[in-house]
GUZA-245257 format. One record per residue (C-alpha): residue number from 1; residue in three letters; y, x, z. Coordinates in steps of 0.05 Angstrom, whole numbers, plus 32768, in hexadecimal, padded with zeros to 4 digits. Layout:
// residues N
{seq:NUM, type:ALA, v:Y, u:X, w:Z} .
...
//
This chain:
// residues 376
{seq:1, type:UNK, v:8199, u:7DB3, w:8165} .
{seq:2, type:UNK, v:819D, u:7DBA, w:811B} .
{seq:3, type:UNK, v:815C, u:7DB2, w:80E6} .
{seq:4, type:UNK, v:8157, u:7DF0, w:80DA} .
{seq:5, type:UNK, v:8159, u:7E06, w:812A} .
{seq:6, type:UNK, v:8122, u:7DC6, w:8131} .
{seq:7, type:UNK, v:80F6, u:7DEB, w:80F9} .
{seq:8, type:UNK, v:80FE, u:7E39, w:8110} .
{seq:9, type:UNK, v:80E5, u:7E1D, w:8159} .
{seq:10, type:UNK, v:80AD, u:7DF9, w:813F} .
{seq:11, type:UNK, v:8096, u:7E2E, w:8118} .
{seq:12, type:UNK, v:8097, u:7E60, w:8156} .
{seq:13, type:UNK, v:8079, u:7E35, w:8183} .
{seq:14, type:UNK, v:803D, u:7E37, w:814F} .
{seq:15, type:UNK, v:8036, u:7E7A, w:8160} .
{seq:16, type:UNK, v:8022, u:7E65, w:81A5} .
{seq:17, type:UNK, v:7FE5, u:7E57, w:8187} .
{seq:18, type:UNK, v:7FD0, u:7E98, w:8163} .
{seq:19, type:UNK, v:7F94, u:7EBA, w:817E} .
{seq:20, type:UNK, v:7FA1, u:7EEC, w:81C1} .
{seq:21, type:UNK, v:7F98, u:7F25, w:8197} .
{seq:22, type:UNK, v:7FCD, u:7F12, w:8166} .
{seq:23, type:UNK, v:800E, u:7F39, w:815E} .
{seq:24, type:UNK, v:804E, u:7F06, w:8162} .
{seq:25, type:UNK, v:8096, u:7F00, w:8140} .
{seq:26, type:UNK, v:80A4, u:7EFF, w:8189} .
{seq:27, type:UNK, v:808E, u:7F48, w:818C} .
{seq:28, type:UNK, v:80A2, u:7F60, w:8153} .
{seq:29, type:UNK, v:80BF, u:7FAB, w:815D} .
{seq:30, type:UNK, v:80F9, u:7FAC, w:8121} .
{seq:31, type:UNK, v:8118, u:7FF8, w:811E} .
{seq:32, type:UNK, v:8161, u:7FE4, w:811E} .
{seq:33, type:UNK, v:8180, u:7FB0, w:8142} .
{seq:34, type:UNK, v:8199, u:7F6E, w:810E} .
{seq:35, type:UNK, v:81BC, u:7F39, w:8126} .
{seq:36, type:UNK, v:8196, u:7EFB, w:812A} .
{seq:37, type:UNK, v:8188, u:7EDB, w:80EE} .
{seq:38, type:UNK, v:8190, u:7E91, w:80E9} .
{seq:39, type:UNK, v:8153, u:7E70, w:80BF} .
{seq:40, type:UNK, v:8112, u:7E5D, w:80C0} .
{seq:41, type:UNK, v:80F2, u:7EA2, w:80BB} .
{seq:42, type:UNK, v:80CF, u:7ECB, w:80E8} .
{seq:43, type:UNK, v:80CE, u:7F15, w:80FA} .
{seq:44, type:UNK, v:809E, u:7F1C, w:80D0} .
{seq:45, type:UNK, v:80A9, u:7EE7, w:809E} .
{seq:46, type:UNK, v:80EB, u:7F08, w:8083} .
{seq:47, type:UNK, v:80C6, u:7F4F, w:8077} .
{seq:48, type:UNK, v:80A0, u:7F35, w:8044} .
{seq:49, type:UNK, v:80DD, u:7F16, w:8024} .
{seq:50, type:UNK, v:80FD, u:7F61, w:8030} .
{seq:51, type:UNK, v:80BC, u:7F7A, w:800F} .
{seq:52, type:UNK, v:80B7, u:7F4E, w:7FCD} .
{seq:53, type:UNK, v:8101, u:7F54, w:7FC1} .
{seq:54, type:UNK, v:80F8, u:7F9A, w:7FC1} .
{seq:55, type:UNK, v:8102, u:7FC1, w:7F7B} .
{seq:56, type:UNK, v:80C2, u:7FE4, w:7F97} .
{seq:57, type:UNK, v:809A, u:7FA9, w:7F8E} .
{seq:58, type:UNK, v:80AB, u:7F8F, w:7F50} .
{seq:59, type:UNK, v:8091, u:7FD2, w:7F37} .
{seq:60, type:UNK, v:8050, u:7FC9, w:7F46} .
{seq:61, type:UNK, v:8040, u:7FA3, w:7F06} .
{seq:62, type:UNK, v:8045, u:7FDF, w:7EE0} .
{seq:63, type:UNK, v:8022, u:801E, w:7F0F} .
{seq:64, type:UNK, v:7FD1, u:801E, w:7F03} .
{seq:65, type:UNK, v:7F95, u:8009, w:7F31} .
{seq:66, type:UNK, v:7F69, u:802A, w:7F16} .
{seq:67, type:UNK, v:7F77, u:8031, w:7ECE} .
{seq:68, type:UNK, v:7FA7, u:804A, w:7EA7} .
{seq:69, type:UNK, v:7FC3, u:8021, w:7E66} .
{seq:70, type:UNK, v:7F7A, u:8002, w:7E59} .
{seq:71, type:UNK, v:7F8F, u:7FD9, w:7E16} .
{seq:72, type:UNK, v:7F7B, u:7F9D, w:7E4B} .
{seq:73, type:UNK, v:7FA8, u:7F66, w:7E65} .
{seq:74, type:UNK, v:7F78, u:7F4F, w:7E92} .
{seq:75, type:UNK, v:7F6F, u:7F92, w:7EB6} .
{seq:76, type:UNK, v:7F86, u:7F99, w:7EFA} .
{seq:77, type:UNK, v:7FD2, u:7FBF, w:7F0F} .
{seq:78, type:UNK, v:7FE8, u:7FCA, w:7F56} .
{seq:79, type:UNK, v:8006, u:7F8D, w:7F53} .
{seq:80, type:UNK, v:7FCC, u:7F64, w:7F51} .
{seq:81, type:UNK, v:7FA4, u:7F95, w:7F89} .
{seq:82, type:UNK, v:7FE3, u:7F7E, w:7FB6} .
{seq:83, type:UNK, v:7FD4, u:7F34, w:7FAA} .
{seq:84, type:UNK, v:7F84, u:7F3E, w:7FB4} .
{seq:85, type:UNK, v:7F95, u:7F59, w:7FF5} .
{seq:86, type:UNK, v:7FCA, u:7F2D, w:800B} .
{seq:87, type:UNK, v:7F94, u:7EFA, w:7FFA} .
{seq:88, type:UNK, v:7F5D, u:7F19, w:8024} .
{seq:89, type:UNK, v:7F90, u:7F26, w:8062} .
{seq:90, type:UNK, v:7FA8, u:7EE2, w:8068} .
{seq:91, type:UNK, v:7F67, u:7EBA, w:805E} .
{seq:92, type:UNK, v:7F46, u:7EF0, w:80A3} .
{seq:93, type:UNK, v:7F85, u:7EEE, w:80C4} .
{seq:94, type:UNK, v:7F82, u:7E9B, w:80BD} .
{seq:95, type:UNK, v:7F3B, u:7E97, w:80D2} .
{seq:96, type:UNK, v:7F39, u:7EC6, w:8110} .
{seq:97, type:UNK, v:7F90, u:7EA9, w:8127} .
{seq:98, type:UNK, v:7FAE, u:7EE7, w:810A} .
{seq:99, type:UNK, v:7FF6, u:7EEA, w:80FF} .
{seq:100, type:UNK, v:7FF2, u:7ED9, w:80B7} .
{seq:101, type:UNK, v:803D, u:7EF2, w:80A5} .
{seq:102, type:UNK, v:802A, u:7F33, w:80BB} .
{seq:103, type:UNK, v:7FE9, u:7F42, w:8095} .
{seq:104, type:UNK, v:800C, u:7F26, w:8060} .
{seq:105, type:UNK, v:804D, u:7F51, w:8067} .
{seq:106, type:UNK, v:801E, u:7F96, w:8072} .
{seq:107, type:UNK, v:7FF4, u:7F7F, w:802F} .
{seq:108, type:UNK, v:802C, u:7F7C, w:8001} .
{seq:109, type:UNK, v:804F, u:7FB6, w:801E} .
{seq:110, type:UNK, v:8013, u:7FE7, w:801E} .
{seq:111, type:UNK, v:801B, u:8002, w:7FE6} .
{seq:112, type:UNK, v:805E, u:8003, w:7FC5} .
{seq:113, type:UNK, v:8064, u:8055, w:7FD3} .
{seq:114, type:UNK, v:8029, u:805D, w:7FA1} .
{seq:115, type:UNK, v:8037, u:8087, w:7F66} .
{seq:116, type:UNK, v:8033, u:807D, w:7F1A} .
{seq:117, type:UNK, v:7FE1, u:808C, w:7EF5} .
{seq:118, type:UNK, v:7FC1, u:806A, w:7F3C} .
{seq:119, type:UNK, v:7FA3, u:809D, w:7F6F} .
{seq:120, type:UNK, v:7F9F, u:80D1, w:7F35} .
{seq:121, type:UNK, v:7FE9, u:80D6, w:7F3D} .
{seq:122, type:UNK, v:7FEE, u:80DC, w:7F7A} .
{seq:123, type:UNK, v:7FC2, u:8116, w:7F83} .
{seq:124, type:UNK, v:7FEF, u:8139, w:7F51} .
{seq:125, type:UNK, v:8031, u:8125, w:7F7E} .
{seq:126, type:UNK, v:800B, u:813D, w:7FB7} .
{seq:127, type:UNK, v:8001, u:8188, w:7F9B} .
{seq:128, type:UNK, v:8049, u:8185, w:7F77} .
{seq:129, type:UNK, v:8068, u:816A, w:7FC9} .
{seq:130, type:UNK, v:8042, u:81A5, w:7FE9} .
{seq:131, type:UNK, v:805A, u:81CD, w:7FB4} .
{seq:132, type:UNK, v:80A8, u:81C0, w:7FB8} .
{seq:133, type:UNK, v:80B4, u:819F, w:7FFC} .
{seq:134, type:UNK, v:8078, u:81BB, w:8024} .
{seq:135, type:UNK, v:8063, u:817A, w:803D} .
{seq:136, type:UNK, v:802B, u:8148, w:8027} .
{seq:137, type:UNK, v:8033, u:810B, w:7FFB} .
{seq:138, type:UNK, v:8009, u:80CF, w:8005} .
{seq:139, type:UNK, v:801B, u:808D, w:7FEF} .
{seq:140, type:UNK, v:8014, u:8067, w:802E} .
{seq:141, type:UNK, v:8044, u:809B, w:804A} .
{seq:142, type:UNK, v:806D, u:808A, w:8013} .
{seq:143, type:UNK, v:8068, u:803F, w:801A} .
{seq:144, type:UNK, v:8094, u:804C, w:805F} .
{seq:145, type:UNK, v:80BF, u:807F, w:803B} .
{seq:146, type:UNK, v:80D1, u:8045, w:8004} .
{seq:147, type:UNK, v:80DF, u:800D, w:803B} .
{seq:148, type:UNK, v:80F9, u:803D, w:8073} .
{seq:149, type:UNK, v:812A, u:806C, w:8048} .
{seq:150, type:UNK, v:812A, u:805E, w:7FF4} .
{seq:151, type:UNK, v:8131, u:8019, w:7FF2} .
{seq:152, type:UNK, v:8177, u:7FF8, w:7FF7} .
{seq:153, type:UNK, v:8192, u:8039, w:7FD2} .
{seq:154, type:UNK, v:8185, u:805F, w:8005} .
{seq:155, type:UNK, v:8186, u:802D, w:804B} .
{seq:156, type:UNK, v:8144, u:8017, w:804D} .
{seq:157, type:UNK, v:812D, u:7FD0, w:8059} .
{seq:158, type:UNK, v:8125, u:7FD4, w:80B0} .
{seq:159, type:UNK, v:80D9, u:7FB6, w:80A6} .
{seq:160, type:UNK, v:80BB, u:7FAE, w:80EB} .
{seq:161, type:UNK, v:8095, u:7FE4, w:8108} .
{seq:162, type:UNK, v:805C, u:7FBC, w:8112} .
{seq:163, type:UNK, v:8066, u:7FB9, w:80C3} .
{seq:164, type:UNK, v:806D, u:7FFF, w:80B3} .
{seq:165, type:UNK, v:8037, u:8015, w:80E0} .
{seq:166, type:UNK, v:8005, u:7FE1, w:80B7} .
{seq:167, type:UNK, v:801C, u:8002, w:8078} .
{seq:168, type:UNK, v:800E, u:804E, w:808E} .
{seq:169, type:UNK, v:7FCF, u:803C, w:80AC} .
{seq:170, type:UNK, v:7FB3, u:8010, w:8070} .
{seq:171, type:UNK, v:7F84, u:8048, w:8058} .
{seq:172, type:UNK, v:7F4F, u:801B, w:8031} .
{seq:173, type:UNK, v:7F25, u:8062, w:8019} .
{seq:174, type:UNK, v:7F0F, u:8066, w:8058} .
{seq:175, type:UNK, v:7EDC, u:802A, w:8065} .
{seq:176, type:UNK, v:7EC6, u:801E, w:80B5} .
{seq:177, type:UNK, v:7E9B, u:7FF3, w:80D8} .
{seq:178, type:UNK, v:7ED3, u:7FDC, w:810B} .
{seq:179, type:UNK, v:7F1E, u:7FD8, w:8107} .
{seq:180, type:UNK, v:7F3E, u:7FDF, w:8148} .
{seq:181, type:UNK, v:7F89, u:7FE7, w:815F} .
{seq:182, type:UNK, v:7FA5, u:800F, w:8185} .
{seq:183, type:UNK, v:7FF2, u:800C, w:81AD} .
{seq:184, type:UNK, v:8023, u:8033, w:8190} .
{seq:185, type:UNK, v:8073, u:803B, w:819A} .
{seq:186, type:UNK, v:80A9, u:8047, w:816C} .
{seq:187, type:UNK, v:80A2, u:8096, w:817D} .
{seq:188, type:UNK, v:8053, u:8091, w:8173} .
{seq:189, type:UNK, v:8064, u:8074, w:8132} .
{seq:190, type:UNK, v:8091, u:80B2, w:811E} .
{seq:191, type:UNK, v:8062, u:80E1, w:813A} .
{seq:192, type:UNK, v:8027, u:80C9, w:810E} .
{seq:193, type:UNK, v:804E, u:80C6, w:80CE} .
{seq:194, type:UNK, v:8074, u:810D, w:80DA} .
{seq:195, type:UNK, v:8026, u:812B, w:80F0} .
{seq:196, type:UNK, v:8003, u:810E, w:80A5} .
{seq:197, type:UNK, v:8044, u:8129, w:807C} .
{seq:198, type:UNK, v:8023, u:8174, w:8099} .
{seq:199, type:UNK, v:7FD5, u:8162, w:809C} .
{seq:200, type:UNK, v:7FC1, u:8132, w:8070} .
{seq:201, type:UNK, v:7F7D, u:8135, w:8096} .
{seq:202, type:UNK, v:7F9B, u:8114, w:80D5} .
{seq:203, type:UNK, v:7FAD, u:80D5, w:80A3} .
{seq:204, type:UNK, v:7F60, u:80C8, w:80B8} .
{seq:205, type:UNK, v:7F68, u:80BC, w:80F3} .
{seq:206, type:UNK, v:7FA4, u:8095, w:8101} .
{seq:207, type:UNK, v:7F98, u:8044, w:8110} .
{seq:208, type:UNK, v:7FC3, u:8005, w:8108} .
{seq:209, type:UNK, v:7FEB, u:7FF3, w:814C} .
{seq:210, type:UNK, v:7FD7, u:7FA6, w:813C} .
{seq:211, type:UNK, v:7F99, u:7F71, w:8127} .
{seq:212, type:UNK, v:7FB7, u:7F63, w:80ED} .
{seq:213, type:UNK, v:7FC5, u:7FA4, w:80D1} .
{seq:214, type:UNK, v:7F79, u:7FB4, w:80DB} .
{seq:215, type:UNK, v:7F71, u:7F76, w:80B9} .
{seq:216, type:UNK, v:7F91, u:7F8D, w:807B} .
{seq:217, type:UNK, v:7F71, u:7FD5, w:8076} .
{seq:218, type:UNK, v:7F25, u:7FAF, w:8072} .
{seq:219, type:UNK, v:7F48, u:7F87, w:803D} .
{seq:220, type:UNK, v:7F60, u:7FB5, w:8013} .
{seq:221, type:UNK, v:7F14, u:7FCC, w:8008} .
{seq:222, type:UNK, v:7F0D, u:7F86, w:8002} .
{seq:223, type:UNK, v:7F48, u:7F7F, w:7FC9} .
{seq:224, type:UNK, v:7F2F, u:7FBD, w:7F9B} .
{seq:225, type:UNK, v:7EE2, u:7FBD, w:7FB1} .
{seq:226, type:UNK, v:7ED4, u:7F90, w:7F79} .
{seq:227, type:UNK, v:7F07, u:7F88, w:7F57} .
{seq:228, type:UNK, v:7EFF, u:7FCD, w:7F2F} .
{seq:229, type:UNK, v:7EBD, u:7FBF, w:7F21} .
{seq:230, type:UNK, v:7EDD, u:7F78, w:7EF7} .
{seq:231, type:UNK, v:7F09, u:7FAB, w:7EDB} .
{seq:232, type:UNK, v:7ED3, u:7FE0, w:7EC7} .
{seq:233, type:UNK, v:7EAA, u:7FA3, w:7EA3} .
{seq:234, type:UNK, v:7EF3, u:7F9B, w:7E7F} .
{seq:235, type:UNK, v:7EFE, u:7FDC, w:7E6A} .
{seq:236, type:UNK, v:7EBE, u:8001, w:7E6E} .
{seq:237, type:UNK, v:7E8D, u:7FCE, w:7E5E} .
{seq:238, type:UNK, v:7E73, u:7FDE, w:7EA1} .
{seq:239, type:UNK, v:7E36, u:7FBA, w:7EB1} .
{seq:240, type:UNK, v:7E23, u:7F9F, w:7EF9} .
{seq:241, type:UNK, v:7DE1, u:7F9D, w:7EF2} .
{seq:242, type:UNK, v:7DE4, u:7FDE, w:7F09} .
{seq:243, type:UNK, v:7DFC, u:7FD8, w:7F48} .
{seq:244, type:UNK, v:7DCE, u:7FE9, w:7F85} .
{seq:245, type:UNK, v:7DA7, u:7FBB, w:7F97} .
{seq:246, type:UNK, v:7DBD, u:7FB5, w:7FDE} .
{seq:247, type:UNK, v:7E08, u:7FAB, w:7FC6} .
{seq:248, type:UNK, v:7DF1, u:7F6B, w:7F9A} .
{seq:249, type:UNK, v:7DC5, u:7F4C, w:7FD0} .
{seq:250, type:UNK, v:7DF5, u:7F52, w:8006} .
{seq:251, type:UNK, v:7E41, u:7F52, w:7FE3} .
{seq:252, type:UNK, v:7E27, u:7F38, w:7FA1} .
{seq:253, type:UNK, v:7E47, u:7F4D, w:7F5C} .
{seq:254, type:UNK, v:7E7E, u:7F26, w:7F49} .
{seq:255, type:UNK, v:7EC2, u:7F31, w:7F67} .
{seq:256, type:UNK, v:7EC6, u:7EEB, w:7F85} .
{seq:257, type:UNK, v:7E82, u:7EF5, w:7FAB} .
{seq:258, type:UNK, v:7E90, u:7F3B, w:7FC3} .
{seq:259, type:UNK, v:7ED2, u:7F25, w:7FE2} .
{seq:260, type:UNK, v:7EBB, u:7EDD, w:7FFE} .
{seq:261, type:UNK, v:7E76, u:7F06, w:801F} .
{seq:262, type:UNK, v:7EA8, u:7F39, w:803E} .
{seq:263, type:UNK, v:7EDB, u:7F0A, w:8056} .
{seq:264, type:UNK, v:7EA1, u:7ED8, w:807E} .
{seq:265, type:UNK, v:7E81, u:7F17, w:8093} .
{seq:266, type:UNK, v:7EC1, u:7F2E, w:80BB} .
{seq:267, type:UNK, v:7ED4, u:7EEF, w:80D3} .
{seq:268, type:UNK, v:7E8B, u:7EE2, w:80EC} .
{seq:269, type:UNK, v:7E8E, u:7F22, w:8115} .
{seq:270, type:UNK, v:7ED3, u:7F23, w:8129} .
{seq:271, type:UNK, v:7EE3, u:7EDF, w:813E} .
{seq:272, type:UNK, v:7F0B, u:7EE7, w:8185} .
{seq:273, type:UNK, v:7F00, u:7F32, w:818E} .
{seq:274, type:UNK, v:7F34, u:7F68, w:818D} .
{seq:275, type:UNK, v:7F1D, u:7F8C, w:8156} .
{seq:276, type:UNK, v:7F0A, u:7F81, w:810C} .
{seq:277, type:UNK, v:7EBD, u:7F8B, w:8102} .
{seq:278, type:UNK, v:7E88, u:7F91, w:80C8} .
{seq:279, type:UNK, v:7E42, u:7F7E, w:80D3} .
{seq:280, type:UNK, v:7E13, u:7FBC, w:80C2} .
{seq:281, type:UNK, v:7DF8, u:7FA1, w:8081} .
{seq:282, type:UNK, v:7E3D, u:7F90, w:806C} .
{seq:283, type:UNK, v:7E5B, u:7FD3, w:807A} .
{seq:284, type:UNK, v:7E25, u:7FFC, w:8061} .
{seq:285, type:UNK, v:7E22, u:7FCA, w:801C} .
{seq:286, type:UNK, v:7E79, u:7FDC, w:801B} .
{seq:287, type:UNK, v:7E65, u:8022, w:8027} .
{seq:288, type:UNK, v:7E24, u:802B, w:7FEA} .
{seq:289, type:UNK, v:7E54, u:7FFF, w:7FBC} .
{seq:290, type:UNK, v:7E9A, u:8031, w:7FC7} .
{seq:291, type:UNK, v:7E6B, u:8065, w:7FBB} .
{seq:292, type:UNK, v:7E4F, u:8053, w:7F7F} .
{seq:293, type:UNK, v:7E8F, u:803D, w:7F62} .
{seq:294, type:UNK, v:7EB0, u:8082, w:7F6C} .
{seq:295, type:UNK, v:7E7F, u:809A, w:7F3E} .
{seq:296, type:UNK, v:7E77, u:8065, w:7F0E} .
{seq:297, type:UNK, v:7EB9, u:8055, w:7F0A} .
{seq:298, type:UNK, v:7EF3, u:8078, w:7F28} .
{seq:299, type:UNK, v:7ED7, u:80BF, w:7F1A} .
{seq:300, type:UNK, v:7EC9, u:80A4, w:7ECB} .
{seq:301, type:UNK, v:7F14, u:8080, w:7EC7} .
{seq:302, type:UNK, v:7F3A, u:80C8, w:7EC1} .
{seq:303, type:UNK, v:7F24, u:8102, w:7E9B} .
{seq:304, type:UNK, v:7F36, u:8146, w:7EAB} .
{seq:305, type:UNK, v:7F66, u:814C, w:7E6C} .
{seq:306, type:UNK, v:7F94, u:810E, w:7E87} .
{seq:307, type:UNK, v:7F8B, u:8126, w:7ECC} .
{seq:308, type:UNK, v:7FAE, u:8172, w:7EA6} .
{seq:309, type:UNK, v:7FDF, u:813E, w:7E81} .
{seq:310, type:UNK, v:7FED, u:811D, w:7EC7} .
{seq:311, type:UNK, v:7FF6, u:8163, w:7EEA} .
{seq:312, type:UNK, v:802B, u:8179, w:7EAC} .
{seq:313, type:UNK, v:804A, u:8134, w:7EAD} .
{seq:314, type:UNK, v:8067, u:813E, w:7EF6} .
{seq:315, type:UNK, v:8078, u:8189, w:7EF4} .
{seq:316, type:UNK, v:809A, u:8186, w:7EB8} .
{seq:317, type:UNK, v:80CB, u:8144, w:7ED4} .
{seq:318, type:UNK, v:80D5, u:8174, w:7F0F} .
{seq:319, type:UNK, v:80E7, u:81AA, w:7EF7} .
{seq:320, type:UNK, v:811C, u:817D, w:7EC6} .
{seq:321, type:UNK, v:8133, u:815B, w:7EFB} .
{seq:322, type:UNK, v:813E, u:8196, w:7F25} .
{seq:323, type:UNK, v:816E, u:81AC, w:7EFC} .
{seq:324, type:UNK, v:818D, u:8170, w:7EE5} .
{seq:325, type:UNK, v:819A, u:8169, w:7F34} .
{seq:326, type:UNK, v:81B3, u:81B3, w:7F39} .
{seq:327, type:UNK, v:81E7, u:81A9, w:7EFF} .
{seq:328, type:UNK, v:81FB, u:8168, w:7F13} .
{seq:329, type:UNK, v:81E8, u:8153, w:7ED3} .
{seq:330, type:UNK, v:81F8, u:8106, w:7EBE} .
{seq:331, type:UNK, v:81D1, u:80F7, w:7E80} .
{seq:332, type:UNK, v:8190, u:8105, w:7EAB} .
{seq:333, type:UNK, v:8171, u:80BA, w:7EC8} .
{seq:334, type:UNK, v:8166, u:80DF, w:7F06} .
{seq:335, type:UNK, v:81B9, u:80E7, w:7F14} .
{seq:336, type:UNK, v:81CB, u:80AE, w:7EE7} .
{seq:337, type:UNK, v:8194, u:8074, w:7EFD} .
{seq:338, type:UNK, v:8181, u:808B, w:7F46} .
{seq:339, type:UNK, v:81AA, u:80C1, w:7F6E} .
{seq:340, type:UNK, v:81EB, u:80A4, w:7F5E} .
{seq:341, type:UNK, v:81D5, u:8059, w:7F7A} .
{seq:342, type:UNK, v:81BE, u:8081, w:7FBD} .
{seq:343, type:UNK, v:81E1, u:807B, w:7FFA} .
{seq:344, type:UNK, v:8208, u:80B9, w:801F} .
{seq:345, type:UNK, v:81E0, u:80BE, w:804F} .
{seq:346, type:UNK, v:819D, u:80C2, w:802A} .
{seq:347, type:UNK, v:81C0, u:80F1, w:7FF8} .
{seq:348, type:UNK, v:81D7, u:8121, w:8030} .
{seq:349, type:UNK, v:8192, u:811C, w:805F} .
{seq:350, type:UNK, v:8162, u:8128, w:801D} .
{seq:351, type:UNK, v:814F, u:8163, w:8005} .
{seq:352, type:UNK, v:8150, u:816D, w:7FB3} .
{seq:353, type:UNK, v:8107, u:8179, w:7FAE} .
{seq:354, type:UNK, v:80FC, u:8132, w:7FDF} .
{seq:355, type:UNK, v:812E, u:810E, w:7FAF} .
{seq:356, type:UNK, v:8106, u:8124, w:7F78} .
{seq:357, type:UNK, v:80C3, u:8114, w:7F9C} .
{seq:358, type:UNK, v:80E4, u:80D0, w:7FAA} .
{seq:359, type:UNK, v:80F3, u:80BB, w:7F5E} .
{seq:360, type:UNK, v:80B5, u:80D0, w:7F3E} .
{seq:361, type:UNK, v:8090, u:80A6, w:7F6E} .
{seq:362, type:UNK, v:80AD, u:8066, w:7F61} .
{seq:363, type:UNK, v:80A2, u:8068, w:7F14} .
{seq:364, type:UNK, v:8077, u:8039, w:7EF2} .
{seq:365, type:UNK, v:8040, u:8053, w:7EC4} .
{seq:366, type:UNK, v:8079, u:8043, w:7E86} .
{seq:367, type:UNK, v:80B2, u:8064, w:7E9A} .
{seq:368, type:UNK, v:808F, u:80A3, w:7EAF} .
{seq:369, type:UNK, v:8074, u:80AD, w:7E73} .
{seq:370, type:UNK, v:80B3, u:809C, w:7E4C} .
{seq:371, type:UNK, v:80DC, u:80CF, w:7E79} .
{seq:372, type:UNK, v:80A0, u:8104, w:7E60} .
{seq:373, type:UNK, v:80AF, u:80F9, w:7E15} .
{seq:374, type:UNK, v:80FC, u:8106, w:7E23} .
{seq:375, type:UNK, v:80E9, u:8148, w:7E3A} .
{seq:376, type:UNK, v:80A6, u:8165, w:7E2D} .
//
């Protein structure tokens, strides 16, 4: 037996060890059949390799959090959200025998499928999808799309399902007092994510197949929670003094305290069960704190006139690309830089509003705005 054979078996006999309620490399569920890989990596070891190597992800350092262009370095981007969570997953998943790789692979993924201008843009993709391909967009749809069908030019990555179903189900707007799985197969799977692309409503109800994906949903409150209100101080001279007076007594009000009171919280009431749990103060503290945040922050971080400038931004790049698409025309990015890397099979199986759908998404925050000025 080689090293490296020595290693990869030492490292899945750790799993032995994992809690009961932990999902394995053993079972991971991987949508097409690879032959066996020789290495040290796990199932899901090498997705978050697949992930970080991903164009996708190196583009998160340029799409907003919460603000757009705020004249501050020290502001948060998507990329840093991913890491914040990533954080929060792995130190729960540690303390309660969690699969670690897998929190970690569903944190970094989660959001990849989100749009330029933050949440703001993607309400604005959202109207312009049901507009042109009568479905819904939401970027943790999206984030499958990217690592299912764009990535690769056009392939996909062939993440695990227990992967992909993490990153659907991720929804951090909605806050609960327990996280628990539920069983799902590869046609469950489908099901869900074909049902939200027609009612966006149903995206409330659907639930990660594994621990660890419930895991990273609670912390991705946990990564932004306080984290925007740093970044409101930063920008907006925000100050926490105002903060109700439950939030500071039981999260505190400092980034570093609001995620260290969550994190013990969970892991005091969750240790060996099969769910994720808050305790009632803690949940109704995350609750009174996302609350006052959406309207002391988010709902102050856009006016309407850049939410207008947002809205003209995406229609107008459609309705370019549109054409550029329907005259084959070359000296357009969207022929030149993206349709022409794309495999047959994505070109042939994607519809010209999806492929346009598909390329504003990805942009970063920059390019968007310099493919505006080309042809406002």
């Amino acid at each position: 037996m080689s090293y490296i054979d020595e290693i990869r078996n030492s490292i899945e006999k750790k799993e032995e060890y994992l809690s009961k309620y932990a999902c394995k490399s053993s079972e991971a569920i991987r949508l097409n059949k690879e032959t066996k890989e020789i290495g040290i990596r796990l199932n899901f070891a090498r997705d978050i390799d697949r992930i970080i190597h991903t164009p996708s992800y190196t583009r998160y350092i340029n799409k907003t959090q919460v603000y757009t262009d705020p004249g501050n370095d020290n502001v948060s981007t998507r990329m840093t959200h991913v890491q914040f969570v990533s954080r929060a997953a792995r130190t729960i998943s540690r303390a309660l025998g969690l699969n670690e790789d897998l929190s970690e692979a569903i944190a970094l993924g989660h959001d990849v499928g989100h749009t330029p201008f933050g949440h703001e843009g993607e309400y604005v993709l959202d109207k312009l999808s049901q507009d042109k391909a009568r479905i819904h967009f939401a970027h943790n749809l999206n984030s499958v799309r990217v690592f299912s069908v764009m990535e690769n030019n056009g392939i996909g990555c062939n993440l695990t399902l227990q992967v992909l179903d993490g990153i659907m189900s991720h929804n951090g707007e909605m806050v609960k007092s327990k996280y628990a799985p539920v069983e799902k197969t590869v046609e469950n799977f489908f099901e869900e994510y074909d049902r939200c692309l027609r009612d966006i409503n149903y995206m409330k109800s659907i639930r990660p197949m594994t621990l660890e994906g419930c895991v990273v949903r609670i912390s991705d409150v946990i990564g932004y929670i306080g984290k925007d209100i740093e970044d409101a101080k930063r920008v907006d001279g925000f100050d926490v003094n105002t903060l109700p007076q439950n939030v500071k007594e039981v999260l505190g009000t400092s980034n570093a305290q609001i995620m260290n009171n969550i994190i013990l919280d969970i892991v005091e009431n969750s240790y060996n069960k099969p769910y994720i749990e808050l305790s009632d103060k803690m949940y109704n503290a995350i609750s009174d704190l996302k609350e006052f945040n959406y309207k002391n922050i988010y709902k102050k971080a856009v006016s309407d006139n850049i939410r207008k400038r947002y809205t003209k931004i995406f229609y107008t790049l459609y309705d370019v690309y549109e054409k550029a698409i329907k005259d084959n025309d070359f000296s357009n990015n969207i022929n030149s830089s993206y349709l022409k890397n794309m495999s047959d099979e994505y070109l042939k199986n994607t519809s010209t509003a999806q492929k346009i759908i598909d390329y504003l998404s990805g942009m970063t925050d920059n390019f968007i705005e310099k493919e505006y000025m080309k042809y406002k």
